[in-house]
N, C-alpha and C positions, 0 to 999 in steps of 0.2 A: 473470533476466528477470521483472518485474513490472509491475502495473499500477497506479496508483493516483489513485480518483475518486471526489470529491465531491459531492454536488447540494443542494437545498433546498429545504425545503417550502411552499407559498402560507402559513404561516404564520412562516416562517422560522427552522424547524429542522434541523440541519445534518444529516446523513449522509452519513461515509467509507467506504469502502473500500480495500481491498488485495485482488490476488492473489498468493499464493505461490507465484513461478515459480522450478524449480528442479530439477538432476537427480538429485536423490533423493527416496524420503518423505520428509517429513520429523517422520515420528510411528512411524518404526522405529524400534525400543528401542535405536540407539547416539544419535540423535539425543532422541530422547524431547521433543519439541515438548511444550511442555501449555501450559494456563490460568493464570500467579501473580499474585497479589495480595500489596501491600506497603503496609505501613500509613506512615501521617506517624509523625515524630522515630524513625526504623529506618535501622541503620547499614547499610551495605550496604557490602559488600566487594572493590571491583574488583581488576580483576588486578594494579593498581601502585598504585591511590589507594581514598582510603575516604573516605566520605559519608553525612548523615543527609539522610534523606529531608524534603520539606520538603511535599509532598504523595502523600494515596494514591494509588497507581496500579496497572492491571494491563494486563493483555497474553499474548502468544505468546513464550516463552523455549524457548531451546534447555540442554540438560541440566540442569535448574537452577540454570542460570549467567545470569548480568547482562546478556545478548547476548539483547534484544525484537527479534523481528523484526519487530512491533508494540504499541499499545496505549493507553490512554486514562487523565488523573489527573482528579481530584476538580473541578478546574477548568476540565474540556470540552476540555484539549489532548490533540490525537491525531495519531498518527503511524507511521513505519514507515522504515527502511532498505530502499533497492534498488541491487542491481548496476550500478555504474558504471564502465566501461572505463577511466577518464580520468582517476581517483580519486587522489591523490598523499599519500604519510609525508614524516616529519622524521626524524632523530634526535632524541632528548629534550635533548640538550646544543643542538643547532641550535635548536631550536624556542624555547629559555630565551634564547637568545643574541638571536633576532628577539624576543623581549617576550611570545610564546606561551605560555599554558600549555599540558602536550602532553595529549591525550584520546585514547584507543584509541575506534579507530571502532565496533567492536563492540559499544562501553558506551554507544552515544551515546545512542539512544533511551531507555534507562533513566534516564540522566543527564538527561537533561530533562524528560520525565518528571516526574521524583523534584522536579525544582529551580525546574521555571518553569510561572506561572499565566496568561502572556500571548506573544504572538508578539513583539512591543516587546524583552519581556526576555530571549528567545532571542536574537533579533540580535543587539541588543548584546554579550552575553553571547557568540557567535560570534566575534566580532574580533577576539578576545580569547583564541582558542584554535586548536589546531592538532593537526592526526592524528600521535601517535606510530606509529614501522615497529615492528610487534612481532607474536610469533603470538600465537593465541587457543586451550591449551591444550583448554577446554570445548566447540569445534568443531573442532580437529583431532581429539578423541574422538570425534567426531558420526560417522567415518567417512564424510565426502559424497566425496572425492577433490578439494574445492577448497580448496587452503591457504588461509591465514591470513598478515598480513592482507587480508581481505576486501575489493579497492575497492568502496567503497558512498559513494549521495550521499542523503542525508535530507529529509522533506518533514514539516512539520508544520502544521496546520490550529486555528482553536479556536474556539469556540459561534457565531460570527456568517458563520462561511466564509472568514475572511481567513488564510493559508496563507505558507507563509516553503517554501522553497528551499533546502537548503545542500550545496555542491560542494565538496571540500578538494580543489581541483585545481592548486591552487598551494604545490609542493611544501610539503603538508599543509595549509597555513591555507587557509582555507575563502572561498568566493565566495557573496554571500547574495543572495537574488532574494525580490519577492515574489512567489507561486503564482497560477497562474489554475483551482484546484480540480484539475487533472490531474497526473500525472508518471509515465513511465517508466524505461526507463533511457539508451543512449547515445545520441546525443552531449548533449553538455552543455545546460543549460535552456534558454542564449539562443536554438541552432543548433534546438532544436522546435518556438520562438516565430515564428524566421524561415520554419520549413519549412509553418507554416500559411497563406502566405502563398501556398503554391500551391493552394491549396481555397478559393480568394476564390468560386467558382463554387455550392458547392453551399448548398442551401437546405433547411426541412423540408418544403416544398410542391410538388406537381406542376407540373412546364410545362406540361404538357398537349400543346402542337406548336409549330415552330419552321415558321414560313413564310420560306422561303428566299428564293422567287421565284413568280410567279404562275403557276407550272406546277410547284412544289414544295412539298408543306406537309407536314412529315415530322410523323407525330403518335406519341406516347410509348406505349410498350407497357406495358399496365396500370397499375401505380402504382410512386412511388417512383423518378420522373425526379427530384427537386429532388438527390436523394443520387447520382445516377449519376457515378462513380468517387471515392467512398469509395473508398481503399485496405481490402482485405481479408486481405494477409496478419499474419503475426505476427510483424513485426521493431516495435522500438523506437519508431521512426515513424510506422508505419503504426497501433499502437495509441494512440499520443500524437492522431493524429487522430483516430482514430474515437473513441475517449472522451471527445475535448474535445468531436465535432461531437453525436453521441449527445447527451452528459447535458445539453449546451447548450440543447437542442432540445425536449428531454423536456416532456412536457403537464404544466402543474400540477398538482398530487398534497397529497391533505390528509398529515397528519405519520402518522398511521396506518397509512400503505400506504407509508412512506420503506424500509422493509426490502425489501419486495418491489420497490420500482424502483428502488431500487440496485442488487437483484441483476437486476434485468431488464436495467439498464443493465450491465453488465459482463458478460452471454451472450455479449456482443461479442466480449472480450478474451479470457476464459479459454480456454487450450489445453490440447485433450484427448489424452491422451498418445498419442505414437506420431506427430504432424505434425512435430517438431522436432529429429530423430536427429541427434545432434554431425556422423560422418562417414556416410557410406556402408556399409552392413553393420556398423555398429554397432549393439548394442542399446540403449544409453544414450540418452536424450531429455530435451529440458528440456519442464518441464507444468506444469501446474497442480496444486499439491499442496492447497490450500485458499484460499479464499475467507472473507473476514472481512469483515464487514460491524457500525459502529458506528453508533448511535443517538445521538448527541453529550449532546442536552440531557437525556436520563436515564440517562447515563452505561454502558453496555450494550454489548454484545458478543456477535452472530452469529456463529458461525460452522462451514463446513462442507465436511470434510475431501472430496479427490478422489475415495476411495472409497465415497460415498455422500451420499445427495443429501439427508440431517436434518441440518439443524443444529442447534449446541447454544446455549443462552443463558445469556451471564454476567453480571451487576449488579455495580457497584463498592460496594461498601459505604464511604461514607467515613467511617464508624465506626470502621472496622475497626482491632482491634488487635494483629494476630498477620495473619505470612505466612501465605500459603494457598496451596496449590496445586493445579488438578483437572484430570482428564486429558479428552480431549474425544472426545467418544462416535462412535462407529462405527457404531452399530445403525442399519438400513436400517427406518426407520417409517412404514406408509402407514394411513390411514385407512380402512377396508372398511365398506362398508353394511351397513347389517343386513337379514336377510331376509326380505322382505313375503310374507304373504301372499295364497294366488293368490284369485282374484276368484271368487266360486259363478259 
């Protein structure tokens, strides 16, 4: 279960986000989440194909293995895999046989990443390919309890806010949409595009009162009729709407304050753990393990883990010539005044 939103600034700078929704940390030492960076012309090693990188990039990986669960290249595309029920494999001989090349969904995010400067040549490039069924050794080590492969559907975004969609729901080959800044996860993109269709109603402004009839004039109680029945819980849909209606809504914001209203804009979404227990007297829950938040046009990475409310800041270097890896800070850091003193 994930979130993932967009917005822009009155000067027209992009900032994404994700949240990491999921029933584990996902920064426990079998999973070992971190910060890696990869430079341009670096081979990189998938689980059944190998690739040079054709631009820098970084992101959130799991063991340090090719499986981002998000992350940003040299060229402002950014992105992120989330859980999709509906999600569909090939075999690799099937997939060759339909004109596919096969891709493990796991690698996908790296893989483009690594490969494409524009949303244009993702599509394309999509049509063109298809999910091999295969596990993912470096996450069944994560120890989470959810096999391998992973359904997951992919959203990617790049410097001007126009965003691609992609669904391998057709046994494996992929269905491509383009984005309207949001995604979560089930059902499929069309079935949340239709579902917005029952919130023709709400607005960012008060009604103030509804004169019914000359002996009724029902007035709004304090503020915040234009939004009355926003869905409030935290299924799929429910957050597909409020983060489309949210960030849609949002007051213009110079680029300076894009970090803070992104994450203002996703208070909305993030669940605190303990709301979303699998069964009944189970201890397990899905939550929010972290919040990422990217700066698009200087290439930058927020982010800040469930247990604690600092985030950390990462800069892409596209310089760079050597992998890198850093782990992402814990420390709980607040500012304290200093102390005045008292007046004779």
């Amino acid at each position: 279960m994930c979130t993932t939103i967009a917005i822009k600034s009155d000067s027209g700078d992009v900032f994404w986000g994700r949240t990491m929704d999921f029933t584990f940390d996902p920064f426990k030492p079998s999973a070992d989440s971190k910060m890696t960076t990869f430079p341009a012309n670096y081979e990189l090693k998938g689980l059944h194909q190998s690739w040079t990188t054709k631009y820098p990039f970084m992101g959130i990986n799991v063991n340090d293995s090719l499986f981002f669960n998000d992350g940003i290249n040299s060229a402002g595309i950014v992105g992120d895999a989330q859980f999709l029920e509906e999600a569909s494999w090939d075999t690799v001989e099937s997939l060759k046989k339909r004109g596919l090349k096969p891709i493990i969904g796991e690698e996908v995010v790296a893989y483009v990443l690594s490969n494409f400067g524009s949303i244009a040549e993702i599509k394309e490039a999509f049509k063109h390919l298809g999910q091999e069924k295969t596990n993912y050794p470096d996450w069944e080590n994560a120890d989470t309890g959810i096999p391998t492969p992973i359904p997951m559907h992919y959203t990617f975004c790049d410097p001007s806010g126009k965003s691609v969609i992609l669904e391998p729901v057709n046994n494996g080959a992929f269905k491509i949409y383009d984005g309207i800044g949001v995604m979560t996860n089930s059902p499929e993109y069309p079935w949340h595009l239709d579902n917005l269709r029952n919130y023709l109603h709400l607005t960012n402004h008060n009604l103030g009162h509804h004169q019914i009839s000359d002996q009724l004039d029902i007035k709004q109680i304090e503020s915040g009729s234009g939004l009355l029945g926003l869905p409030g819980d935290y299924t799929a849909p429910s957050r597909f709407v409020r983060g489309t209606f949210i960030s849609k809504f949002l007051a213009p914001f110079h680029s300076d304050q894009g970090i803070p209203q992104l994450y203002n804009v996703f208070k909305s979404v993030m669940i605190p753990r303990g709301l979303e227990h699998l069964h009944e007297g189970e201890d397990k829950c899905d939550y929010s393990g972290y919040w990422a938040g990217y700066d698009v046009s200087n290439r930058s990475l927020y982010i800040q883990p469930e247990d604690c409310p600092t985030m950390t800041k990462f800069v892409l270097d596209p310089a760079t010539t050597t992998k890198i890896t850093q782990p992402i800070q814990h420390d709980f850091k607040v500012l304290e005044t200093k102390k005045q003193k008292a007046l004779a």
